[in-house]
N, C-alpha and C positions, 0 to 999 in steps of 0.2 A: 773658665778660670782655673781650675783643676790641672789642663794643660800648661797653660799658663805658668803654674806655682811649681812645677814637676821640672820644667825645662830652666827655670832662671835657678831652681836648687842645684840641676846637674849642672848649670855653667859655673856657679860659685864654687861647688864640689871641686871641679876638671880646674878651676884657676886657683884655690886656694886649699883643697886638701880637705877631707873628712871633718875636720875640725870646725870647718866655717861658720861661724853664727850670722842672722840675717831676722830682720824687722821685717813684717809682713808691710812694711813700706817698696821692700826690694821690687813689688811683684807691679809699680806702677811708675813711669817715668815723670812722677810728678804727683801732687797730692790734687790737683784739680785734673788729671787725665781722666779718672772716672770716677767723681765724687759717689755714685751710689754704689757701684762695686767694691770701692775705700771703704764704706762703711760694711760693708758685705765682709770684707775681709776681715774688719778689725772686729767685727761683731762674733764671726767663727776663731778669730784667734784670742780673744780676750773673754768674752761669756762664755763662749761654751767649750773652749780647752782651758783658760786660764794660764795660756804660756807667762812666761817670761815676754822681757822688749826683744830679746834678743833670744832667737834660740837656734841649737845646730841643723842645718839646712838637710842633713840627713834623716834628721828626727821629721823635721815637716814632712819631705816629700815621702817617707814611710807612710806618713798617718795619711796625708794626701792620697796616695797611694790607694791605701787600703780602704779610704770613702766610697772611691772609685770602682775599687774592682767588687764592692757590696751594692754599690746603688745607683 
């Protein structure tokens, strides 16, 4: 998943600019493509970071990022 979230950041980043904001909905081409990973996501993105709906694609794949090269 981690790949996954790192690589649809750098394409919103590379089409639309630093700026981009994105719902941890981006990372799935549908909400039934992987109901338990959906939940997976939304569970890391609202318990236990308490984002925003929307937040910039720069800040995720940072934090992303940084899970990753700890664990």
């Amino acid at each position: 998943m981690q790949q996954r979230i790192i690589a649809v950041c750098d394409r919103k980043i590379a089409a639309k600019g630093p700026e981009v904001g994105l719902s941890f909905y981006a990372f799935f081409a549908n909400r039934n493509d992987d109901p338990e990973l959906l939940m997976e996501a939304a569970e890391w993105w609202i318990r236990t970071h308490q984002l925003d709906h929307f937040e910039k694609a720069v800040r995720i794949r940072a934090m992303v990022s940084a899970e990753a090269a700890s664990g």
